[in-house]
N, C-alpha and C positions, 0 to 999 in steps of 0.2 A: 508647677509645670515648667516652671525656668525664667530666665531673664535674658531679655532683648537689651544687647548692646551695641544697636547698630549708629552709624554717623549721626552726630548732633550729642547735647547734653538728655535729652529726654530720655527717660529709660523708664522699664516698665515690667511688672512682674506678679505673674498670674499664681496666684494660690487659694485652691479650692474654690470658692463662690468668690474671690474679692479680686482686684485688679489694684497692685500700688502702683501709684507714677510717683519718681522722682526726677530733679531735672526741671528744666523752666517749659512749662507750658505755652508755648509764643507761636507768634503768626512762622517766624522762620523755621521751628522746631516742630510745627505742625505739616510744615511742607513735606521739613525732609522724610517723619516720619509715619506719617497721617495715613498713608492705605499698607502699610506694612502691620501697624495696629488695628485698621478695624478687619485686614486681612487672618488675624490673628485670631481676634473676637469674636471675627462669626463659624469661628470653629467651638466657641465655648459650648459644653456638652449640657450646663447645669440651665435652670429657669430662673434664675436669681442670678443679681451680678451686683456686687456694690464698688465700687469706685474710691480709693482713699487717696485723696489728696495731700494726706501732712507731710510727707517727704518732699513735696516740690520746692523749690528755691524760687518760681515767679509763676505769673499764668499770666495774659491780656486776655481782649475783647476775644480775639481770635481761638484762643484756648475753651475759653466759656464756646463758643462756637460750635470747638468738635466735642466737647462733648457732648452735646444738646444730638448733634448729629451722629454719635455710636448710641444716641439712645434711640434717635428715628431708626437705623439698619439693623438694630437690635428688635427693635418693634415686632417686623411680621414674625419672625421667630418664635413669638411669645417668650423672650426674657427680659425679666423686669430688670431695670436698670434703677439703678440707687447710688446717689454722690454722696460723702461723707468724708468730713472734716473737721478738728478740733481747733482751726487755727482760724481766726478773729479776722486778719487781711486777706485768706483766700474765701471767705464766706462773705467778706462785702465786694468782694470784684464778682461772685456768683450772681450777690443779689444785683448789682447795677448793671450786668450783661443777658442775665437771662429774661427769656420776653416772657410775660406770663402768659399762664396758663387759656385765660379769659381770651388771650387777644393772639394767640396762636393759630394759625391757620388749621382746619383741622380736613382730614381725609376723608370724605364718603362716598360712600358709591354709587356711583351713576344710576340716575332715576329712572322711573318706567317710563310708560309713554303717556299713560295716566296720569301720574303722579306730578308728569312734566306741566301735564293740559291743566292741572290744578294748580300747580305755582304760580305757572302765567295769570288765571284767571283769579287768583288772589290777590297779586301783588295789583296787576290792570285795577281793582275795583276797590283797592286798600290807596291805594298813590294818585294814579293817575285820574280815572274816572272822580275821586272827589276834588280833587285838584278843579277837574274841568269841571263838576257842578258850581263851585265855590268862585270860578273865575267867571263863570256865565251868569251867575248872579251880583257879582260885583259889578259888570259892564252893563246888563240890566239895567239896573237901580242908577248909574250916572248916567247913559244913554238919553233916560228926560227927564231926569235934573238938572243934566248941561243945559237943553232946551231953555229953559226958563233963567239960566244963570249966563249972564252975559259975559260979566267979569272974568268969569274963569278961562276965557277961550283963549286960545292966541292967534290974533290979529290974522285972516289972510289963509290961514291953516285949513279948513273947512276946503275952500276953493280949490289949495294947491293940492289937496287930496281927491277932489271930486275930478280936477283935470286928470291927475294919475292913472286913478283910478276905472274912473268912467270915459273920459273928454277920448282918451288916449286910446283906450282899448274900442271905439267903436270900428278902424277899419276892419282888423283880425277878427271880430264878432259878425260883421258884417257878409265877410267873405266869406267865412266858414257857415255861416247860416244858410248862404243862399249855393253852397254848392252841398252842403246837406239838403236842403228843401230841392235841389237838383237829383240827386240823387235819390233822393226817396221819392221822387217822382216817377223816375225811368225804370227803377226798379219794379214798381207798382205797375205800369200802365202797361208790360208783357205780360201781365196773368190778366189785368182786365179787358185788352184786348180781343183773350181769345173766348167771354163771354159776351161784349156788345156793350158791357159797362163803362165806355171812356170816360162818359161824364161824373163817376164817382171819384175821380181823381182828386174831384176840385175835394171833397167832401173830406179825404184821406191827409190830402196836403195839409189843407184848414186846420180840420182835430189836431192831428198830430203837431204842427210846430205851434199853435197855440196853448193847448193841455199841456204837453210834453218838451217837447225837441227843443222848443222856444226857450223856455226857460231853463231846463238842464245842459244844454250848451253851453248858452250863457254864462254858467254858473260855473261850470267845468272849466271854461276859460277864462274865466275871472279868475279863482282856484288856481292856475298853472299859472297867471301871468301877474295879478296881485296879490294873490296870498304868499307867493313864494316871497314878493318883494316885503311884505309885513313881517314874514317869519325873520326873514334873514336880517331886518333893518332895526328889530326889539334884538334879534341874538347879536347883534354885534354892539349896540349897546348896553348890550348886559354883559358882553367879554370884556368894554371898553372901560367898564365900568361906572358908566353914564347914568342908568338907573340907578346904583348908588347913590350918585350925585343930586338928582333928583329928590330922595328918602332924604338928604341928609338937610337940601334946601326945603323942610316939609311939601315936598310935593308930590301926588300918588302919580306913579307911574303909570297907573291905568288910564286912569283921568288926564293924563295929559300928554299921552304917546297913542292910545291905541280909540279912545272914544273919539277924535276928529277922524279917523278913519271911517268910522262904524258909520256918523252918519253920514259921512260921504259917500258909505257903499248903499245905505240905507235909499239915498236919495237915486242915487246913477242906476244900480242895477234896475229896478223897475223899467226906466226908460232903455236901457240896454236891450233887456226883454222883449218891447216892444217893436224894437228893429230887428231884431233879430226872427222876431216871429215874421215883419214886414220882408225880410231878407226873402229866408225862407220860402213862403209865398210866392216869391217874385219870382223865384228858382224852379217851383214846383209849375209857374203860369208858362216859363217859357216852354217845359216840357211838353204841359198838355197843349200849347199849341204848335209845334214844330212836330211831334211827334205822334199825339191823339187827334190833330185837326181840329182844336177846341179854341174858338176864337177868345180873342180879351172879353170881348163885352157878356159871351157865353159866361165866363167862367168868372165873371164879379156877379154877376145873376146869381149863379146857384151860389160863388160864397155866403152871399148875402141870407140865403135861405138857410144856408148850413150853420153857420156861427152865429153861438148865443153869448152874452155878457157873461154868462157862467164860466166860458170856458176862458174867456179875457182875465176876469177874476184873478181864476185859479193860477194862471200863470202868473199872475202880479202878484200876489199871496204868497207863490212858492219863491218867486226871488226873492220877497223881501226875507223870508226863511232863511235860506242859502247864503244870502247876507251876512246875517247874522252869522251862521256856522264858517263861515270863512275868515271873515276878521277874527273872530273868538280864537281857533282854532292857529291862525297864525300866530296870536298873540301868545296864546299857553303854549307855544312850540317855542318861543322868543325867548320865554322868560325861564323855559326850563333848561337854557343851554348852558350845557359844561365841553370843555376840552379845548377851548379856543379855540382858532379860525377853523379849525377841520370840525369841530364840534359843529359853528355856527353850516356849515356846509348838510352836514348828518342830519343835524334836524330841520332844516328846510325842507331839503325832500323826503324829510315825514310829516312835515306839515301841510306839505300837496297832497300825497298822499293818503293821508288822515282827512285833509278838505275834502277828495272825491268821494271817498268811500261814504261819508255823512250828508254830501250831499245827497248821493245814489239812494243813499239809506232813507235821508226825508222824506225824497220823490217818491218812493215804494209807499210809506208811512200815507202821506199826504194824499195818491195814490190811492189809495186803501179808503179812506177816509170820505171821500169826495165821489167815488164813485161805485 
């Protein structure tokens, strides 16, 4: 078909199925000549194309390059591309530049919406989900082994977690309790109103922040305020390299970053619980009496008849639950960070995240179960 003698030494010449380059294959020779040749080659008419390289005088990294790349533009066409050479030194600068096949990026096309909902839910219960059975059983099994093993603790560590943790979070647990028990009182006692029902307030208050509100508040806030602080404080030790250091001094990272937490939460939350159900309450009493004409001494009467130790229980039952899922859940978020500081950032607020949703998810469960 002819030959291209345009600026640079690279030259090039089409006959039948084959394509010669002679001329030094280089990053500068590629610049000048680079889209006048594959401008060339995507006019070739035939389904085959081989490439002969023995006439070149040099090739580099960059040369191996384009041609990888006249065989991607060659691609959707459907023309096979084929390299060939008898020459010793342009066949080993092929082999040490070109990327193999295996590890080549490869093209497909965009998934259905099904196809999508089953990758997700493979990869979730291939990775992740066993990740978090395995880590929830690891924190298990040392949780009352440490118990009984004195030795292993660090001095002071317990307490400085339970003040964090619990000591520190009772005002925000506090307030938010008792202007939810406020509000879920004022909300209620406009529909009991308009049947003569005021005194079932007490009854509404009671159930609900004790069974429920009490402890899923709680928990939610806990979640927002120290889970986030656990996720972020394993992922930065694990950017920092700290956990590392840890493994390398035999020491397991679980056991000794994230179990003093556990049973600090293990300890605080229940008693969190209980003020906050006490919040609560207190919010729902001023209601019904500013608002229902339901004096104090009325409304500790009927509590009294309303609330059973069952419902106390189950609230104390479901923190200690929630507990549980919220340390865990920080921690597998800690240790799975990649990307550095922006990484430790990403998975924090998936580890709130991930905390509410499992707690929600308990409450329903437990929910379910209990009544």
């Amino acid at each position: 078909m002819g030959t291209s003698e345009t600026a640079g030494a690279l030259n090039f010449t089409i006959e039948h199925r084959s394509v010669f380059f002679s001329g030094k294959l280089t990053l500068d020779q590629v610049d000048r000549q680079g889209k006048y040749i594959l401008k060339e080659l995507r006019k070739f008419p035939r389904d085959s194309l081989t490439i002969n390289l023995d006439k070149l005088e040099g090739i580099d990294s960059s040369g191996v390059a384009f041609l990888e790349h006249i065989r991607r533009e060659l691609s959707p066409k459907r023309i096979d591309v084929h390299i060939e050479t008898g020459r010793e030194d342009i066949r080993n600068v092929l082999k040490t530049f070109t990327i193999p096949e295996a590890v080549m990026p490869l093209s497909h096309e965009p998934l259905g919406f099904f196809e999508r909902i089953g990758e997700n839910v493979y990869h979730f219960f291939k990775s992740n989900f066993r990740e978090y059975v395995f880590l929830m059983a690891d924190i298990f099994v040392w949780t009352f082994t440490d118990i009984f093993e004195k030795k292993q603790h660090r001095k002071g560590e317990f307490v400085n977690q339970a003040v964090l943790i619990g000591v520190n979070a009772i005002p925000i647990v506090g307030l938010i309790s008792f202007l939810i028990g406020l509000v879920l009182a004022l909300q209620s006692a406009a529909q009991l109103r308009q049947f003569g029902a005021n005194i079932f307030i007490v009854d509404l208050v009671v159930i609900a922040m004790t069974r429920e509100m009490g402890p899923l508040l709680t928990a939610i806030m806990i979640a927002g305020r120290s889970g986030s602080a656990i996720a972020s404080e394993v992922a930065t030790m694990k950017v920092t390299e700290e956990v590392d250091a840890l493994k390398t001094m035999a020491l397991n990272p679980v056991r000794f970053i994230v179990i003093p937490k556990m049973h600090a939460s293990i300890c605080t939350l229940p008693f969190l619980t209980i003020l906050a159900n006490l919040f609560g309450i207190v919010g729902g009493m001023v209601i019904a009496r500013f608002y229902l004409d339901i004096a104090f001494p009325v409304f500790f009467s009927r509590m009294v008849t309303v609330l059973f130790l069952k419902d106390l229980a189950t609230g104390i039952f479901k923190s200690l639950i929630f507990s549980g899922i919220i340390v865990q859940t920080g921690a597998f978020y800690g240790f799975r960070v990649t990307g550095g500081a922006e990484g430790v950032g990403r998975f924090t607020t998936s580890a709130v995240v991930t905390s509410i949703f499992l707690v929600i998810l308990a409450d329903s469960i437990i929910g379910l179960m209990f009544y």
